[in-house]
GUBADO-201375 format. One record per residue: residue number from 1; residue in one letter; x negated, y, z negated of N, C-alpha, C in turn. Coordinates in nm, 2 decimals, m for minus. Each point is the difference from the previous one (the first is absolute). Layout:
N
NUM; A; X; Y; Z; X; Y; Z; X; Y; Z;
...
END
This chain:
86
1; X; 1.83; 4.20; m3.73; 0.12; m0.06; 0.05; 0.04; 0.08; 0.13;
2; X; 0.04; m0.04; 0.08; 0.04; 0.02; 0.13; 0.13; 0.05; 0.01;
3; X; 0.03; 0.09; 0.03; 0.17; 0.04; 0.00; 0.02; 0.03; 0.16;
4; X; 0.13; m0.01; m0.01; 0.11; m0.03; 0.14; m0.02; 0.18; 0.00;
5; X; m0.05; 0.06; 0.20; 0.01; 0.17; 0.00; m0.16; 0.06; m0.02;
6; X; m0.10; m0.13; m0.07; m0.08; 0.12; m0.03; m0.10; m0.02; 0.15;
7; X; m0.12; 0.09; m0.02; m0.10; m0.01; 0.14; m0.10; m0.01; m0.07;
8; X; m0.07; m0.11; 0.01; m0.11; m0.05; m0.04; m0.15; m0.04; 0.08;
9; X; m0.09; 0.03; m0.02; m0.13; m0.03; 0.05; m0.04; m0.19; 0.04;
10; X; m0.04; m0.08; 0.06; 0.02; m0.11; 0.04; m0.12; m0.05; 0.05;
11; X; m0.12; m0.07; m0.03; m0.10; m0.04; 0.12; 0.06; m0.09; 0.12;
12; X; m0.02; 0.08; 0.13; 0.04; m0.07; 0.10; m0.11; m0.06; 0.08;
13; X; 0.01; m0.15; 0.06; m0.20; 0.01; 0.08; 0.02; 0.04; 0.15;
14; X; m0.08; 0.03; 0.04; m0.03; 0.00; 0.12; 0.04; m0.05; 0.14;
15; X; 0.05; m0.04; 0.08; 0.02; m0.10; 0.08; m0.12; m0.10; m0.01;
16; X; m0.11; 0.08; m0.03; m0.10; m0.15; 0.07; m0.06; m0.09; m0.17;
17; X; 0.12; 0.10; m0.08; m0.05; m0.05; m0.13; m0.10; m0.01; m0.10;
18; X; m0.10; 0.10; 0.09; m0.12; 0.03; m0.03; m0.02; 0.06; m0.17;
19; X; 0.10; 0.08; m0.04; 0.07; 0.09; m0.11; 0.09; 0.06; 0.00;
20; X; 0.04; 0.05; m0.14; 0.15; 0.06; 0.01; m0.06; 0.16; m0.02;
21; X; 0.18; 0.06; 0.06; m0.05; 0.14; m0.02; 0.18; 0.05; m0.12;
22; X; m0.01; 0.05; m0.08; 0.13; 0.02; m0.07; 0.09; 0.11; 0.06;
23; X; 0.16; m0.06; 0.03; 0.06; 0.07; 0.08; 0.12; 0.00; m0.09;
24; X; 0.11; 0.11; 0.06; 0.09; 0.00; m0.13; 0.13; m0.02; 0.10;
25; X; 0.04; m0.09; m0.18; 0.16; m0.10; 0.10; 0.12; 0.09; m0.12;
26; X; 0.08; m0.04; 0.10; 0.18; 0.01; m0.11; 0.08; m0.11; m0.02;
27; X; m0.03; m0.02; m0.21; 0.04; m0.12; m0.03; 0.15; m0.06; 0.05;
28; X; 0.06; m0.05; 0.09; 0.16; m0.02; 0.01; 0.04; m0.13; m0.02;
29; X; m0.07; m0.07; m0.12; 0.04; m0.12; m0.02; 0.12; 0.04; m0.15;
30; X; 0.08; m0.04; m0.07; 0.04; 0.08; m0.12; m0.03; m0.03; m0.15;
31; X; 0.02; 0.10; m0.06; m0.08; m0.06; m0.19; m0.01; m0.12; m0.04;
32; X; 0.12; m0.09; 0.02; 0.06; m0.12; m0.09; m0.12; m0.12; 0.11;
33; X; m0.01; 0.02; 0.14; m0.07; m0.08; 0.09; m0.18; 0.02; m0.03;
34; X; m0.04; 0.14; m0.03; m0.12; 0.04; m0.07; m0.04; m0.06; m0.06;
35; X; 0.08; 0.00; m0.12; 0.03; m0.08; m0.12; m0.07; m0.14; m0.04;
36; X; 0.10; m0.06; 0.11; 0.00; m0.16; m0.04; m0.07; m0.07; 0.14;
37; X; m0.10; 0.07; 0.05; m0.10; m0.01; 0.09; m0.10; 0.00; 0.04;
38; X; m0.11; m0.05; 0.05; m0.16; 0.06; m0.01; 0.00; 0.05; 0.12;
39; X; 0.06; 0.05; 0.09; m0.02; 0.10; 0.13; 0.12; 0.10; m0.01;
40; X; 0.01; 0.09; 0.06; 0.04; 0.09; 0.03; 0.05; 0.02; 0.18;
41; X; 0.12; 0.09; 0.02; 0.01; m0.01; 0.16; m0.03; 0.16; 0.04;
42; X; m0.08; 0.03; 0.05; m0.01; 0.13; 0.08; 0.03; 0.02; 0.10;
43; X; m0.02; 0.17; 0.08; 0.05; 0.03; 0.09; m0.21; 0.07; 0.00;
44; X; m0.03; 0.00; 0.13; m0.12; 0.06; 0.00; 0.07; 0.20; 0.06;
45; X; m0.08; 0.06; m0.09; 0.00; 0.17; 0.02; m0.14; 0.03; 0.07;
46; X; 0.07; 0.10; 0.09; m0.14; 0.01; 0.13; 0.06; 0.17; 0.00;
47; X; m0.13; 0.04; 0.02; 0.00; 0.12; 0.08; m0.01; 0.08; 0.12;
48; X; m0.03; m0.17; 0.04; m0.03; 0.01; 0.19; 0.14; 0.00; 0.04;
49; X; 0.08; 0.11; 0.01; 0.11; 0.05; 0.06; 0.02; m0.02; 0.20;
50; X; 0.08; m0.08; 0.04; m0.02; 0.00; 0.12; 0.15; 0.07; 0.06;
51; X; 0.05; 0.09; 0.09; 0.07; 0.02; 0.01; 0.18; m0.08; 0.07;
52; X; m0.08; m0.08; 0.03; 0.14; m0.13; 0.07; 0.00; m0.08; m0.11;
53; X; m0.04; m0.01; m0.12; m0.02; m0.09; m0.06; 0.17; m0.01; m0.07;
54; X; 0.11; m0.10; 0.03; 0.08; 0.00; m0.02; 0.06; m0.07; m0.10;
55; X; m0.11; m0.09; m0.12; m0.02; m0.10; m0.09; m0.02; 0.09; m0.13;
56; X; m0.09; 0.11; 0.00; m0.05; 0.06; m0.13; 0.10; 0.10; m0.04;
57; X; 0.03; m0.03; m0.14; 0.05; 0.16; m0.04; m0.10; 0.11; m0.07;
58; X; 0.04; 0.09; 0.00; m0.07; 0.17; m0.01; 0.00; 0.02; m0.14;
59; X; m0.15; m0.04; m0.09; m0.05; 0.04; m0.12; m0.05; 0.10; m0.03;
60; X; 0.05; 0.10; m0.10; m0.08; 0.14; 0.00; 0.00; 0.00; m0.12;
61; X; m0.07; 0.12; m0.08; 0.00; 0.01; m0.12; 0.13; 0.05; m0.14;
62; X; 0.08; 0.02; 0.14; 0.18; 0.03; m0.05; 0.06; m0.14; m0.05;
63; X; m0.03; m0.11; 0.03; 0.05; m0.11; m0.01; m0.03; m0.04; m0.10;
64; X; m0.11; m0.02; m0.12; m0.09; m0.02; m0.08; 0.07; 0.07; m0.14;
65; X; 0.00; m0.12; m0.08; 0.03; 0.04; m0.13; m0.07; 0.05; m0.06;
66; X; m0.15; m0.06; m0.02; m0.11; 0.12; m0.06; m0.12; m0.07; 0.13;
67; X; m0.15; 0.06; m0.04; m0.09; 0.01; 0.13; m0.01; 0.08; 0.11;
68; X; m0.11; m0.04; 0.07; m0.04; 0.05; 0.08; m0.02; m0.04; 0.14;
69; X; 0.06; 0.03; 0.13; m0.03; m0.11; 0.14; m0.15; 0.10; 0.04;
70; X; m0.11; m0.05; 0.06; m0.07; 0.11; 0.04; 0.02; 0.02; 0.14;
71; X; 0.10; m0.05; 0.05; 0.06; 0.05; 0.11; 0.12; m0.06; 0.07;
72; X; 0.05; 0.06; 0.09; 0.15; m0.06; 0.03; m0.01; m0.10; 0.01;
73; X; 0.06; m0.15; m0.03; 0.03; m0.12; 0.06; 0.05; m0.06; 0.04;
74; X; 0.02; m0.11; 0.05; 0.15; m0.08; 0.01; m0.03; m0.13; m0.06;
75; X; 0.14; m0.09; m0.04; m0.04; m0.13; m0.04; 0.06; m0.06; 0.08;
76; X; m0.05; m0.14; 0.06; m0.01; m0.07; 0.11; 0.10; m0.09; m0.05;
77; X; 0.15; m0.02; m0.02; 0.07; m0.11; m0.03; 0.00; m0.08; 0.05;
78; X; m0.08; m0.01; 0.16; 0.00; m0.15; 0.08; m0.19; m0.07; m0.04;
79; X; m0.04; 0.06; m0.10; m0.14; m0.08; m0.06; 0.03; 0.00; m0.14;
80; X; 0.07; m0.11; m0.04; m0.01; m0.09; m0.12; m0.08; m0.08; m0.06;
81; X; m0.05; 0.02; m0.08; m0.12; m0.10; m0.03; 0.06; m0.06; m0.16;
82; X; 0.00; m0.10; m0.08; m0.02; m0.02; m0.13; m0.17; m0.07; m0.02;
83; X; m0.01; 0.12; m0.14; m0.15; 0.02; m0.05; m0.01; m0.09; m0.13;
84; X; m0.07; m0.05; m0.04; m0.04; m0.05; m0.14; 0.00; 0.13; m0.11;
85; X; 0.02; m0.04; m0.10; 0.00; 0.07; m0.12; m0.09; 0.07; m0.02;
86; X; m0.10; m0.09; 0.00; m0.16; 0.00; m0.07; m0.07; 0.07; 0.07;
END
């Protein structure tokens, strides 16, 4: 089950679609929508930190209820994606 806050692994494809590579998003769709849904709405989490980047907020391992980041990141609130369940 998918919960609203967590950071989850996701196969994303390619641009040319060729295959996917798994990238980790933050679920911000909420429980009750989870729920009674077969997608999910994320926020994509990157660690390609750019410094003008005026869209991402600042993910570190302070933020995190339990886990691990393996390095600083931000989550991109202006790349929304909803994913399938499955």
């Amino acid at each position: 089950m998918y919960r609203q806050r967590e950071i989850v692994l996701v196969p994303f494809p390619y641009s040319d679609l060729s295959s996917t590579k798994k990238r980790p998003v933050l679920i911000v769709s909420n429980n009750k929508y989870n729920e009674g849904f077969n997608d999910v709405v994320v926020c994509v989490v990157s660690s390609q930190i750019h410094k003008h980047d005026e869209y991402s907020i600042d993910l570190s391992n302070n933020d995190l209820e339990y886990g691990i980041l393996p390095e600083k990141s931000v989550i991109k609130v202006h790349k929304l994606f909803t994913i399938d369940k499955n």
